[in-house]
N, C-alpha and C positions, 0 to 999 in steps of 0.2 A: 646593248640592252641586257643581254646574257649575262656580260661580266654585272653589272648592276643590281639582278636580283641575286647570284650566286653573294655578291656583297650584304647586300638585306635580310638573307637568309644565313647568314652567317653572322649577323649582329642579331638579329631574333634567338640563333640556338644558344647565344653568349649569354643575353638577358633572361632566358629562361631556366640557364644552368644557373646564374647567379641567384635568381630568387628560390628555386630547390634548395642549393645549397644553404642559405638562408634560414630558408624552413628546416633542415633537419642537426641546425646547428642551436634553435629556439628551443631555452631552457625554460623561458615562462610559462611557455602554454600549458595553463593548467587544466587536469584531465577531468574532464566531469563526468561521474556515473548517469547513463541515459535508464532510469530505470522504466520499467514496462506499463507503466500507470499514464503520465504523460497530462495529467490533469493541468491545468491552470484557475487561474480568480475568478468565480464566476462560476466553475464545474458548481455542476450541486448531485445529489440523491434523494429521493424522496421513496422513505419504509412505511411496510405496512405493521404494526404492532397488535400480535395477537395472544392475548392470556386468559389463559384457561378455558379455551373455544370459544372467546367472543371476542373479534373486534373490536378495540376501544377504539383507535383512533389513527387518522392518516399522520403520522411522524413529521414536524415541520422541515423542512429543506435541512439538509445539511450541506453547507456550499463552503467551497476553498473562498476565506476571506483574506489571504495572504499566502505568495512562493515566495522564497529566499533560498538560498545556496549558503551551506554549512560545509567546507573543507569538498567541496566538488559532489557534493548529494544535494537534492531538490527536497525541500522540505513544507510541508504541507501544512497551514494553519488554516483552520475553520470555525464559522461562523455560528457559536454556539454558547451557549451560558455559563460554561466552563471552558476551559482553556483543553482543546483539541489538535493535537498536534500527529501526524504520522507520514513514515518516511520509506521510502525502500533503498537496501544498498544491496552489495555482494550478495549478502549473509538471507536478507528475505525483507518484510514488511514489518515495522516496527511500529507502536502504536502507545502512546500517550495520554490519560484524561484526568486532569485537575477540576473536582468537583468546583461549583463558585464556592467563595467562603471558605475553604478549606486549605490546609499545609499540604502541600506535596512532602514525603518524609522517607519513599521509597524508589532509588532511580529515578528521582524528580517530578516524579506524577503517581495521584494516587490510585491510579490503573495504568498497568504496561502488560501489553501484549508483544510478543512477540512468532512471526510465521515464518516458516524459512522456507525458500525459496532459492534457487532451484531444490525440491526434495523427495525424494521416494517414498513410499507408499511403506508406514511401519517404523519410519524414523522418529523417537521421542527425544525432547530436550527439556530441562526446566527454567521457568521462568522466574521472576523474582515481581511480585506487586504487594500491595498493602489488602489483607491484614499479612499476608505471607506467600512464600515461593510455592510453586502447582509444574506441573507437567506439563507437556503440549506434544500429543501424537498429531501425523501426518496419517489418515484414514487410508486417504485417497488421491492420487498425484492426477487423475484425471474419471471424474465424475459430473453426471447431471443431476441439475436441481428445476423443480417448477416452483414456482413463485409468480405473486400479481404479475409483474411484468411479459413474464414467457416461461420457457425452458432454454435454461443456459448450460452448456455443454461445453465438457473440459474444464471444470470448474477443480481448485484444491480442496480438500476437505480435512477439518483439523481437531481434535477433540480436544478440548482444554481440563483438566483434572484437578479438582481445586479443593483436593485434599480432602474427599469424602462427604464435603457441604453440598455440591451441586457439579454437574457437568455440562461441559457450555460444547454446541457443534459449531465449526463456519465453513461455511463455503466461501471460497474466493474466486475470481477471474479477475487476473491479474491487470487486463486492460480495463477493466469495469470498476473493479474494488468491490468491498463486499456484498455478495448477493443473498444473504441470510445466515441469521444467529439463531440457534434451539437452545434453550435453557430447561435443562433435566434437574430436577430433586433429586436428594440423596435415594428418596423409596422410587427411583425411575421414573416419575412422571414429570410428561412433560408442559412445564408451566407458561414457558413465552417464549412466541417467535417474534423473528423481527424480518420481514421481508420486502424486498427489495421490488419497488410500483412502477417508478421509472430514473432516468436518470440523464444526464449533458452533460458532457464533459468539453 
């Protein structure tokens, strides 16, 4: 009986070496970036939209109406009247919006945002969107924000600089996605938030 499992046990560590060895000889498997969002079909967000201190109106769903996989990144399309698209990879969150009726004519959409991540606090980079390229500071690598929903903690904060026209703030939580935009005028005031009511992911 002894020599029978010493035999068993020695065919088990055979088949187990061979399918290790197997695995680290697999040239296919291709590497997917897991980025920190994790949404699927069906996520949505619902903002609240506030200009010029009044309340107009609860924001309709914004929901992932399509994932696909682009060269191993998880790509975001959503359900909206324009073509919405945004992604994260290495580099940070990447952001996309094709008005309806309109050319895309710049980076392939006629707004591109781009947020880097992982970033420290004071890092600027430029962006390129239509009508022209703007800045993008990193305020804040970990801040809180109140909004309808709560107070969300460890949030990114990012100033967009769009060439002396207006200045836009965001906050992100990278597992949530965006928990509010401030849109500043040239002469500093603040004209429209857009804040974040609730959200599924």
């Amino acid at each position: 009986m002894s020599r029978m499992r010493l035999l068993l046990a020695t065919a088990l560590f055979l088949f187990l070496s061979l399918i290790l060895a197997g695995c680290d000889g697999d040239d296919d498997v291709q590497e997917i970036y897991i980025d920190p969002f994790q949404a699927q079909v069906g996520s949505s967000w619902t903002y609240e939209i506030n200009r010029d201190s009044e309340t107009h109106r609860i924001r309709p769903l914004i929901q992932v109406a399509e994932v696909e996989y682009a060269d191993g990144i998880k790509v975001y399309h959503y359900d909206t009247s324009g073509e919405y698209v945004n992604y994260w990879d290495e580099e940070g969150l990447h952001e996309s919006i094709t008005p309806p009726d309109s050319t895309p004519d710049v980076d392939g959409g006629w707004a591109n945002w781009f947020f880097k991540y992982p970033v420290e606090a004071g890092e600027t980079w430029e962006c390129f969107s239509d009508p022209g390229p703007y800045n993008t500071t990193c305020v804040s690598a970990g801040t809180s924000v109140t909004v309808p929903y709560g107070t969300v903690e460890n949030c990114l904060l990012y100033r967009i600089d769009s060439r002396n026209s207006y200045e836009e703030y965001v906050w992100i939580k990278p597992d949530i996605g965006i928990i509010k935009r401030a849109f500043y005028s040239s002469d500093g005031e603040n004209t429209t938030n857009m804040s974040l009511v609730s959200f599924s992911l």
